[in-house]
C-alpha positions, 0 to 999 in steps of 0.5 A: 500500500503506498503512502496515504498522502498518495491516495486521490480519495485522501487528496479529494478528501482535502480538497473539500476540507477547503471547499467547505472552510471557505463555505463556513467561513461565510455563516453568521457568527451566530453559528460559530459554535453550533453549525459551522462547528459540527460542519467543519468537523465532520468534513476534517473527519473524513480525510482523518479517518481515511489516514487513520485507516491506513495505518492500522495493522489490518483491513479490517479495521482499514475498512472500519474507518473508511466506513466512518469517514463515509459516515462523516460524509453524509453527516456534512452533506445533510449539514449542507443542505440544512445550511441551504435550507437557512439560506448560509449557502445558495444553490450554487454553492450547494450544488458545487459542494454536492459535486465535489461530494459525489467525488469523493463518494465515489472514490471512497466506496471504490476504495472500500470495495478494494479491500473488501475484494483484497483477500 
Protein backbone atom coordinates (compact mmCIF):
# COMPACT_ATOMS: atom_id res chain seq x y z
CA UNK A 1 0.00 0.00 0.00
CA UNK A 2 1.62 3.31 -0.93
CA UNK A 3 1.94 6.25 1.06
CA UNK A 4 -1.98 7.91 2.40
CA UNK A 5 -0.67 11.16 1.17
CA UNK A 6 -0.59 9.31 -2.49
CA UNK A 7 -4.16 8.39 -2.36
CA UNK A 8 -6.84 10.53 -4.98
CA UNK A 9 -9.60 9.79 -2.11
CA UNK A 10 -7.48 11.37 0.54
CA UNK A 11 -6.15 14.25 -1.73
CA UNK A 12 -10.25 14.78 -2.53
CA UNK A 13 -10.80 14.48 0.88
CA UNK A 14 -8.53 17.63 1.22
CA UNK A 15 -9.80 19.32 -1.21
CA UNK A 16 -13.27 19.58 0.10
CA UNK A 17 -11.96 20.18 3.55
CA UNK A 18 -11.06 23.59 1.58
CA UNK A 19 -14.03 23.75 -0.09
CA UNK A 20 -16.40 23.68 2.79
CA UNK A 21 -13.92 26.00 5.36
CA UNK A 22 -14.40 28.53 2.65
CA UNK A 23 -18.23 27.98 2.70
CA UNK A 24 -18.30 28.50 6.71
CA UNK A 25 -16.19 30.94 6.67
CA UNK A 26 -19.18 32.87 5.33
CA UNK A 27 -22.15 31.63 8.23
CA UNK A 28 -23.38 34.24 10.54
CA UNK A 29 -21.11 34.36 13.89
CA UNK A 30 -24.05 33.16 15.41
CA UNK A 31 -23.43 29.75 14.26
CA UNK A 32 -19.63 29.82 15.04
CA UNK A 33 -20.17 27.11 17.92
CA UNK A 34 -23.33 25.43 16.77
CA UNK A 35 -23.39 24.60 12.75
CA UNK A 36 -20.16 25.93 11.39
CA UNK A 37 -18.61 23.75 14.40
CA UNK A 38 -20.06 20.31 13.58
CA UNK A 39 -19.89 21.02 9.59
CA UNK A 40 -16.13 21.99 9.93
CA UNK A 41 -15.65 18.66 11.93
CA UNK A 42 -17.32 16.40 10.14
CA UNK A 43 -15.63 17.50 6.73
CA UNK A 44 -11.93 17.13 8.80
CA UNK A 45 -13.34 13.73 9.66
CA UNK A 46 -13.21 12.42 6.59
CA UNK A 47 -9.81 12.59 5.48
CA UNK A 48 -8.56 11.91 9.04
CA UNK A 49 -10.36 8.72 9.29
CA UNK A 50 -9.21 7.66 5.96
CA UNK A 51 -5.37 8.27 7.15
CA UNK A 52 -6.02 6.58 10.47
CA UNK A 53 -7.13 3.78 8.39
CA UNK A 54 -4.35 3.15 6.52
CA UNK A 55 -2.34 2.96 9.39
CA UNK A 56 -3.87 0.47 11.03
CA UNK A 57 -2.37 -3.39 11.21
CA UNK A 58 -5.30 -4.98 9.44
CA UNK A 59 -8.17 -4.38 6.52
CA UNK A 60 -10.44 -4.74 8.77
CA UNK A 61 -10.16 -2.49 10.71
CA UNK A 62 -8.94 -0.05 7.49
CA UNK A 63 -12.35 -0.89 6.16
CA UNK A 64 -13.95 0.13 9.57
CA UNK A 65 -12.55 3.61 9.39
CA UNK A 66 -13.38 4.37 5.89
CA UNK A 67 -16.64 3.35 6.79
CA UNK A 68 -16.55 6.26 9.40
CA UNK A 69 -15.17 8.54 7.02
CA UNK A 70 -18.11 7.69 4.70
CA UNK A 71 -20.49 8.30 7.79
CA UNK A 72 -18.87 11.66 8.23
CA UNK A 73 -19.50 12.24 4.66
CA UNK A 74 -23.07 12.10 4.88
CA UNK A 75 -23.22 13.62 8.11
CA UNK A 76 -21.64 17.01 6.29
CA UNK A 77 -23.83 16.65 3.31
CA UNK A 78 -27.05 16.71 5.46
CA UNK A 79 -25.31 19.68 7.13
CA UNK A 80 -25.03 21.19 3.96
CA UNK A 81 -28.33 21.18 2.86
CA UNK A 82 -29.65 22.31 6.34
CA UNK A 83 -27.36 25.43 5.85
CA UNK A 84 -29.29 25.98 2.42
CA UNK A 85 -32.34 25.34 3.80
CA UNK A 86 -31.11 28.55 6.41
CA UNK A 87 -30.11 30.18 3.38
CA UNK A 88 -25.86 30.42 4.64
CA UNK A 89 -25.36 28.95 1.24
CA UNK A 90 -27.13 29.42 -2.42
CA UNK A 91 -27.91 26.91 -4.71
CA UNK A 92 -24.96 27.02 -6.44
CA UNK A 93 -22.55 27.00 -3.88
CA UNK A 94 -24.84 23.65 -2.93
CA UNK A 95 -24.72 22.12 -5.59
CA UNK A 96 -20.84 22.51 -6.27
CA UNK A 97 -20.27 21.40 -2.72
CA UNK A 98 -22.51 18.31 -3.75
CA UNK A 99 -20.50 17.55 -6.83
CA UNK A 100 -17.11 17.64 -5.16
CA UNK A 101 -19.22 15.39 -2.61
CA UNK A 102 -20.11 12.85 -5.08
CA UNK A 103 -16.41 12.64 -5.99
CA UNK A 104 -15.25 11.78 -3.05
CA UNK A 105 -18.36 9.41 -2.54
CA UNK A 106 -17.40 7.62 -5.44
CA UNK A 107 -13.66 7.11 -4.62
CA UNK A 108 -14.21 6.43 -1.26
CA UNK A 109 -16.75 3.35 -1.94
CA UNK A 110 -14.16 2.04 -4.60
CA UNK A 111 -11.94 2.22 -2.06
CA UNK A 112 -13.78 0.13 0.34
CA UNK A 113 -14.62 -2.32 -2.13
CA UNK A 114 -10.65 -2.55 -2.94
CA UNK A 115 -10.39 -4.01 0.04
CA UNK A 116 -13.48 -5.97 0.52
CA UNK A 117 -12.25 -7.80 -2.71
CA UNK A 118 -8.12 -7.63 -1.47
CA UNK A 119 -8.30 -11.42 0.19
Amino acid sequence: MKNYTELDVWKTARKLVKTVYSLTSQFPNTEIYTLTNQINRSVISIPSNIAEGIGRQSDKETIQFLYISKGSLFELETQLFLAHDLEYISEKQLSEVLEEITSVKRLLNGFINYFKNKK
